[in-house]
C-alpha positions as CSV (number, residue, x, y, z in Angstrom):
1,X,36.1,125.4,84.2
2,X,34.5,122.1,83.6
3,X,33.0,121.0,80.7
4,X,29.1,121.4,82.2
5,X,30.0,125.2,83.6
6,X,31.0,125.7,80.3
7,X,27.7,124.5,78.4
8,X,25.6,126.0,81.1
9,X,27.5,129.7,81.1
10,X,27.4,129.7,77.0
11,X,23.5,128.1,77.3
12,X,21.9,130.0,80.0
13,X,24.1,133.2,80.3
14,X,25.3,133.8,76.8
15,X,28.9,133.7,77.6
16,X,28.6,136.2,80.6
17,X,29.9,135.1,84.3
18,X,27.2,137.2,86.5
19,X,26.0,136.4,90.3
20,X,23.3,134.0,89.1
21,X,25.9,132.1,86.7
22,X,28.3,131.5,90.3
23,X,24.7,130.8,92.0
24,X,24.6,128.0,89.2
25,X,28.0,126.9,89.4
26,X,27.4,125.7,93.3
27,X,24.3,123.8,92.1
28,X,26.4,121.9,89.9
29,X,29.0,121.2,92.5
30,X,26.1,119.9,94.8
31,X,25.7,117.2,91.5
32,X,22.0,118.6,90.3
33,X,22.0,117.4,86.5
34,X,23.3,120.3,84.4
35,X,19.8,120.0,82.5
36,X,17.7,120.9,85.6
37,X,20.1,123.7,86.5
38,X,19.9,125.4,82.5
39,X,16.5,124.6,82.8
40,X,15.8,122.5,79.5
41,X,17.1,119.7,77.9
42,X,17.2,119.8,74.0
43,X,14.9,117.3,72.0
44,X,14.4,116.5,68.7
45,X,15.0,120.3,68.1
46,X,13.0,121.5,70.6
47,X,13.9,123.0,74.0
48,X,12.1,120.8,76.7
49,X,11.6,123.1,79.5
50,X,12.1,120.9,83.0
51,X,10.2,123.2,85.7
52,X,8.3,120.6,87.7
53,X,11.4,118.6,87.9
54,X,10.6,115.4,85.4
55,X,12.8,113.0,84.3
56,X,15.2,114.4,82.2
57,X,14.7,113.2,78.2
58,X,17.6,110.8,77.5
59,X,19.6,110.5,74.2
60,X,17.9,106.5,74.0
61,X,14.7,108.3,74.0
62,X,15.4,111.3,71.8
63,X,17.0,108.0,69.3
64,X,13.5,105.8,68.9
65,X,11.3,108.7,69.2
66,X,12.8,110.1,66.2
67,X,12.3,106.8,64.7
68,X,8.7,106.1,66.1
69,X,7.6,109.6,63.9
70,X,9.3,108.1,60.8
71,X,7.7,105.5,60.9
72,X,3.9,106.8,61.8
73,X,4.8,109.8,59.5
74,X,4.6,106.7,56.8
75,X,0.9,106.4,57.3
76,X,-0.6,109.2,57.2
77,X,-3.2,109.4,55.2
78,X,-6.1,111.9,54.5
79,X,-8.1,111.6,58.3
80,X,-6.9,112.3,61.3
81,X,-5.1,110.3,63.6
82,X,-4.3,109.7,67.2
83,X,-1.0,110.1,69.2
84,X,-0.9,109.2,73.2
85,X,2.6,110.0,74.5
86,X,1.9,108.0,78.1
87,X,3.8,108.6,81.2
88,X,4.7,111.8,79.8
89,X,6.4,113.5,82.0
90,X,8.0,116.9,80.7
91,X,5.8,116.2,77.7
92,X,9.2,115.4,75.3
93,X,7.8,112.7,73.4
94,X,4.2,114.3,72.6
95,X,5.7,118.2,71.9
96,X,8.4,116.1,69.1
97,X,5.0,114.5,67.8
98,X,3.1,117.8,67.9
99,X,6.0,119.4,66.2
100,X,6.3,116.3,63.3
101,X,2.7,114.8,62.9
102,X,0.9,117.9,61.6
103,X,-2.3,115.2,60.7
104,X,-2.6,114.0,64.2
105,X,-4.5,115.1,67.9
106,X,-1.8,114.6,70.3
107,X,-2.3,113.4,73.7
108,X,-0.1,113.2,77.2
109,X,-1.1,110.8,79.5
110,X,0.6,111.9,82.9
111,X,0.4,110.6,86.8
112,X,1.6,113.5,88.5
113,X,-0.4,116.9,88.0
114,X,2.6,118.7,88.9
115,X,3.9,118.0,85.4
116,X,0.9,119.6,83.9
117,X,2.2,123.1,83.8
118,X,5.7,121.6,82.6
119,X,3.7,120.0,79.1
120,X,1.7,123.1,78.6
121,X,4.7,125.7,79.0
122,X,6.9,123.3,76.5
123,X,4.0,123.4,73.8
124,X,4.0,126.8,74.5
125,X,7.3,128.0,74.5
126,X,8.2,125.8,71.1
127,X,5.1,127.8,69.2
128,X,3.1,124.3,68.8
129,X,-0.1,123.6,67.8
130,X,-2.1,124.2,71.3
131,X,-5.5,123.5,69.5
132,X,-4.1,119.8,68.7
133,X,-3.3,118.7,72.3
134,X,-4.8,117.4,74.8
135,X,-2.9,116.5,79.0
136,X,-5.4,114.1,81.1
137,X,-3.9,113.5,84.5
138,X,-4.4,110.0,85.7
139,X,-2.8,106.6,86.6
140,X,-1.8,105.2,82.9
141,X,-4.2,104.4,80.8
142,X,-7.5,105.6,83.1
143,X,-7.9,108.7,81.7
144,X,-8.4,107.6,78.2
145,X,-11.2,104.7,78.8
146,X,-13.1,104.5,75.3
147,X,-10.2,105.6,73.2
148,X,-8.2,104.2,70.6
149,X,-4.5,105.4,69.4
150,X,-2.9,104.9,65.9
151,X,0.5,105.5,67.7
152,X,1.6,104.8,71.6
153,X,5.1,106.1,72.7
154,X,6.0,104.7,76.3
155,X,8.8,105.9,78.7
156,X,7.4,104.1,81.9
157,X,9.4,103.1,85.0
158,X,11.4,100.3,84.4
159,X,14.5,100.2,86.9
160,X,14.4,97.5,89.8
161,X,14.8,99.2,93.1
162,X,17.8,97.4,93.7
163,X,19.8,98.5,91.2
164,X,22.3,101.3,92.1
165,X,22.0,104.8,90.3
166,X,24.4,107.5,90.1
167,X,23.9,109.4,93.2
168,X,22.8,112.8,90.3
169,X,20.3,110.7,89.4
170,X,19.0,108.9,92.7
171,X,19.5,112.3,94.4
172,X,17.6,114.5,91.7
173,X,15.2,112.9,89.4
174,X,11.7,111.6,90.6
175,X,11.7,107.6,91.6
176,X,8.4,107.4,90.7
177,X,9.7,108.1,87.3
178,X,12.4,105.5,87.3
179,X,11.5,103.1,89.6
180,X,9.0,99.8,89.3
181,X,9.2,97.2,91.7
182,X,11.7,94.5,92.8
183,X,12.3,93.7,89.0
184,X,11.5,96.9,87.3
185,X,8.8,95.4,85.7
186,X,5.6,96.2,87.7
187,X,4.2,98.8,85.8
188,X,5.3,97.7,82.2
189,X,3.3,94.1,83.4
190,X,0.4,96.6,83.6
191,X,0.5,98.4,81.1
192,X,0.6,95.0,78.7
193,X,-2.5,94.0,80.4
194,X,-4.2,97.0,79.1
195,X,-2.6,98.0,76.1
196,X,-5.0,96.0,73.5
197,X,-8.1,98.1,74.9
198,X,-6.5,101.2,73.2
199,X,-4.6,100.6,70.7
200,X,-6.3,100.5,66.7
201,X,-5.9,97.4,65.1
202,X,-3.5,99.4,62.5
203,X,-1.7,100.9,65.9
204,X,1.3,100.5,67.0
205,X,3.0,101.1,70.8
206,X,6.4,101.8,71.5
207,X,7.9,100.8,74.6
208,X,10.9,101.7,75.9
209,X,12.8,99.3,78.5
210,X,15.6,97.9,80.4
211,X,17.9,96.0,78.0
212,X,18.8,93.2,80.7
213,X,14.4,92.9,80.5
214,X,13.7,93.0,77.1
215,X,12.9,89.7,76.2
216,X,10.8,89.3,79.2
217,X,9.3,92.6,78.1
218,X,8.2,91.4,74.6
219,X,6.8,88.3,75.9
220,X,4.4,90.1,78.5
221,X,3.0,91.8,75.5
222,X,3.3,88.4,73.5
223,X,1.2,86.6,76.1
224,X,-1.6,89.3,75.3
225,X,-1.5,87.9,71.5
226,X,0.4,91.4,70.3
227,X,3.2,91.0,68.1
228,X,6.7,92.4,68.9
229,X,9.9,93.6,67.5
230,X,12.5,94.6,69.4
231,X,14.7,97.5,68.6
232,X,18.1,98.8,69.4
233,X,19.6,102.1,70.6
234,X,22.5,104.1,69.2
235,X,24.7,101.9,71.8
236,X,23.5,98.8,70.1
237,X,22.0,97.9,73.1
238,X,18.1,96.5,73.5
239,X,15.8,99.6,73.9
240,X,12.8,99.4,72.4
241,X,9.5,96.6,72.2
242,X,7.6,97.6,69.2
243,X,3.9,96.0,70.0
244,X,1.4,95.9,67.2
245,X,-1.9,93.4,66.3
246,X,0.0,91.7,63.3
């Protein structure tokens, strides 16, 4: 038994080899990640539940989330704040933030409504605070015109279509989820254009990117006078573009 049938028969069938495990066992052997086949993905110590088929939350993210709500956790202060988790997806980012920043409204900016269901059954299913979130379906930003955030986490698009992908992940996860442009940097370009509009002038965004982009990434924001500090991952590798006013 591979390592994966092992995790997925202890995860999802409490040790027990029944019809549905076997069913499972062939869906692994056709290559679907072993996350969409148990169903969830762990996060942050939460159970992301991946029904509609999102991207699958990777340890990178799980590593700069963890300290994005350190560091907002810092500032908190007697009023309430504002979280956007943008191109949510299965909501990972925004349910850790729901979970940690009890002071702050929480909201999921998401493209596809398909991933609605997915946000509202992981806030749900992890007994979070319903009453403090809020999913708007839209193309990036759009949904929130006349709003300000104290804290911006971003997972957007960022791989060039011409870069090669492990066929489990090219065959499974969403493109539109992964992919932006020749360069990977199409939507990221946008999202710099905009960012200022809604961010507070304490704010601060975190963008996650492609290390071989990074630089480029922190000057897109830097030609929109924001400051940036980029931030590595757990494989010392460039991850993260923290974008602030100062």
């Amino acid at each position: 038994m591979t390592k994966d049938e092992q995790w997925l028969l202890d995860e999802k069938y409490s040790g027990v080899k029944t019809p549905a495990f076997e069913t499972d066992r062939k869906r692994l052997a056709r290559e679907e990640p072993l996350a969409y086949v148990i169903g969830w993905q762990p996060f942050l110590g939460l159970n992301i539940y991946l029904d509609s088929c999102p991207l699958i939350p990777r340890p990178e993210t799980e590593w700069w989330t963890e300290q994005l709500l350190q560091s907002t956790n810092q500032k908190i202060g007697s009023e309430t704040r504002s979280f956007l988790d943008l191109c949510a997806g299965s909501g990972a980012i925004g349910c850790a933030a729901l979970a940690q920043l009890p002071q702050y409204r929480i909201y999921f900016g998401e493209l596809e409504p398909a991933h609605r269901g997915t946000i509202e059954k992981n806030i749900q299913m992890n007994t979070l605070d319903a009453t403090r979130a809020e999913i708007r379906i839209g193309d990036l930003f759009a949904p929130f015109v006349g709003l300000r955030f104290d804290a911006i986490a971003i997972n957007p698009p960022y791989i060039p279509e011409t870069r090669v992908l492990a066929d489990t992940v090219t065959n499974w996860e969403p493109a539109v989820a992964l992919r932006a442009g020749v360069d990977g940097l199409s939507i990221i370009r946008r999202i710099a254009e905009t960012l200022p509009q809604y961010l507070t002038p304490d704010g601060e965004a975190w963008v996650e990117c492609d290390s071989e982009h990074a630089v480029v990434v922190q000057q897109l924001f830097e030609s929109q006078g924001l400051h940036t500090e980029l931030r590595m991952d757990q494989y010392d590798r460039p991850r993260v573009i923290v974008v602030s006013f100062h």
